[in-house]
C-alpha positions in Angstrom: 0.0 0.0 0.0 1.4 3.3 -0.7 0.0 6.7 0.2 1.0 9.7 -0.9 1.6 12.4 1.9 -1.1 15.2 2.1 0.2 18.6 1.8 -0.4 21.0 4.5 1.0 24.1 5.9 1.8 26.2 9.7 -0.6 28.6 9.9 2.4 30.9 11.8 6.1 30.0 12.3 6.7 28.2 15.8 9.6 30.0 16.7 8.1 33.1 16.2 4.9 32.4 18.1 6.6 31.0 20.8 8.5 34.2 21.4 5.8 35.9 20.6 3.8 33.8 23.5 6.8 34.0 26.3 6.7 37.7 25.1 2.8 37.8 26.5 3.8 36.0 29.5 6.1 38.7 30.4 8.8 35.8 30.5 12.7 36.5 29.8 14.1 33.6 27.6 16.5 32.4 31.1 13.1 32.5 33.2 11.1 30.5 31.0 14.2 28.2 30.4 14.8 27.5 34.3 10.7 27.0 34.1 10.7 24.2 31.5 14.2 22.6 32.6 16.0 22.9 29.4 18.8 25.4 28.7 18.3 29.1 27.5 20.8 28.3 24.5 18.6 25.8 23.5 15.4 27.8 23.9 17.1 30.9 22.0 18.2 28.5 19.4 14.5 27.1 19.2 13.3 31.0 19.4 15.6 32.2 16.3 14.5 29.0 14.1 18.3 27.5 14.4 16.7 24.1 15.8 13.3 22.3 16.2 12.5 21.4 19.5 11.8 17.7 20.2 8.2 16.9 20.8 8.8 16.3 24.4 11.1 19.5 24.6 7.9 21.7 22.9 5.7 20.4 25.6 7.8 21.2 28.4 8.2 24.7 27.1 4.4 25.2 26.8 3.6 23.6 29.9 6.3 26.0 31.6 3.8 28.8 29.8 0.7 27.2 30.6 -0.6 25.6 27.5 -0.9 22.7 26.0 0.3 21.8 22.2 -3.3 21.4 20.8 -3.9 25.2 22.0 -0.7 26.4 20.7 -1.2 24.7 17.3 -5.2 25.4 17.2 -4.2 29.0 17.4 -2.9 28.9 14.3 -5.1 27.7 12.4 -9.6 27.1 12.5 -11.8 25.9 10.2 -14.2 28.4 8.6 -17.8 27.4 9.3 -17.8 25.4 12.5 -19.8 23.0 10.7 -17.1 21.1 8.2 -17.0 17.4 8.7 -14.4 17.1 5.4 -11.4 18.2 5.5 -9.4 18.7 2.4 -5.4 18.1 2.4 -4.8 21.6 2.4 -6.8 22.2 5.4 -4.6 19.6 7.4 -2.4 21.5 9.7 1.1 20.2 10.3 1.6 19.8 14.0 5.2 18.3 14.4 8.1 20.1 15.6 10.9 17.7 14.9 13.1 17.9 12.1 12.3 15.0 9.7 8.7 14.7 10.5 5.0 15.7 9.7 2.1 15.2 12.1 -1.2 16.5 9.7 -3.9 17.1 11.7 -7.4 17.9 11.4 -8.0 22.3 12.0 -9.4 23.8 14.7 -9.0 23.5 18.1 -8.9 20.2 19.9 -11.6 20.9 23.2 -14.9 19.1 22.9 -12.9 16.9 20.5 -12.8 12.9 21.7 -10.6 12.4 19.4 -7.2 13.2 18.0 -6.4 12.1 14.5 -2.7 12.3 12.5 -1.4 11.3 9.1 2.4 10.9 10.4 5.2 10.7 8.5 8.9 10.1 9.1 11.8 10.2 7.0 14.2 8.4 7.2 16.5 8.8 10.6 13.4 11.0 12.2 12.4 10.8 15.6 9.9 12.4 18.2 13.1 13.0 20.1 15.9 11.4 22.2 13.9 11.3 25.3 10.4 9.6 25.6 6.8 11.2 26.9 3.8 10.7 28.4 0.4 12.1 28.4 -2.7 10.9 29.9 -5.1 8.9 27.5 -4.5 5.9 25.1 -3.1 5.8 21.3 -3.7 3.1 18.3 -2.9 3.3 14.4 -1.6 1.6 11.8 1.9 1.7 10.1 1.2 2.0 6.2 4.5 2.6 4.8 7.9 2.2 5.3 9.3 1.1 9.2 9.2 2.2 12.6 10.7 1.2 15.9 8.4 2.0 18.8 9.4 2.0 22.2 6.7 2.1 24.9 7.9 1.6 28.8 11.4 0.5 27.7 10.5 -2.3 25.3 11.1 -1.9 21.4 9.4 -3.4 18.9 9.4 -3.1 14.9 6.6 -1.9 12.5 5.7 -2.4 9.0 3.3 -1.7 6.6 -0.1 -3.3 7.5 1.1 -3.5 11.3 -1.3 -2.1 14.1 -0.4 -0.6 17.9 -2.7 0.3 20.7 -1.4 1.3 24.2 -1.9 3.4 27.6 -0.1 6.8 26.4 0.5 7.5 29.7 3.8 5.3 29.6 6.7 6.6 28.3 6.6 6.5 24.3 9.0 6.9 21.4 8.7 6.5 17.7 11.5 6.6 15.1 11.8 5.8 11.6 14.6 3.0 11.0 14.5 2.2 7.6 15.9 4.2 4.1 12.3 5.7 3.0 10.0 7.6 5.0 7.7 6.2 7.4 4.2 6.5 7.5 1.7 6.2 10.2 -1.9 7.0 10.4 -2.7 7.5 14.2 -5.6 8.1 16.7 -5.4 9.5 20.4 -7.9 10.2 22.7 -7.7 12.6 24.6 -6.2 14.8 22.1 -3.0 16.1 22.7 -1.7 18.6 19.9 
């Protein structure tokens, strides 16, 4: 089975809305650093657009500035009418942060939503970052291209095209694409978390 990648585009650059947020906050960069445990270089460097947080680094940071990733990202962009139930590629807003990746999502903003649903894909060497994460809720999908290793609570395993996953999100999770061709994963969480 092959799919072709819908396209999809930030409503607003990252970096610039997460100054722009730690700006509203009346934050310095060092106090929202020392807030979210990581390092002002590396917050600066995520700031200026030199590097893309990690997925677990992001939510840190907006946790640190009390919001989650599904407002941050909602903010950016919202369907028109309120009453859409289709959602054309170009709506799909792309809620990864990692280098390597793509997390489409449907627009608009994730409260009074059950569930979260991504098109995923990975190229080759990606990863949702070096450390793993946790959320409350539960995740399942289905690999449909290329390979993945996932690691849930410490054990690894390998998927494939046509392979399925389900687990408790709240254990520490990490997903990285293995092979030479991008990875792609269509995936469902609940509660949503972007």
């Amino acid at each position: 089975m092959n799919i072709a990648p819908p396209e999809a585009e930030h409503g607003a650059d990252v970096s610039t809305q997460l100054r722009q947020l730690r700006e509203s906050r009346g934050l310095s960069l060092r106090a929202l650093a020392t807030l979210a445990g990581v390092t002002p270089a590396a917050l600066s460097q995520i700031e200026n657009g030199k590097n893309s947080p990690s997925v677990s680094t992001l939510k840190k940071v907006l946790s640190a500035l009390g919001t989650t990733l599904g407002e941050f990202f909602s903010a950016q962009e919202r369907p028109g009418d309120g009453e859409s139930f289709v959602y054309r590629s170009g709506q799909l807003v792309d809620l990864s942060t990692g280098q390597g990746l793509k997390f489409l999502g449907l627009p608009g903003p994730a409260p009074g939503r059950a569930l979260q649903v991504l098109f995923e894909t990975y190229a080759p060497g990606a990863d949702t970052g070096a450390e793993p994460y946790a959320h409350p809720g539960e995740e399942a999908g289905f690999c449909v291209a290329g390979t993945v290793e996932v690691t849930v609570n410490g054990r690894r395993e390998i998927l494939g095209p046509g392979d399925g996953y389900y687990y408790a999100s709240t254990l520490p999770h990490r997903w990285r694409n293995i092979g030479n061709v991008p990875a792609r994963v269509i995936s469902v969480c609940t509660p949503p978390t972007f």
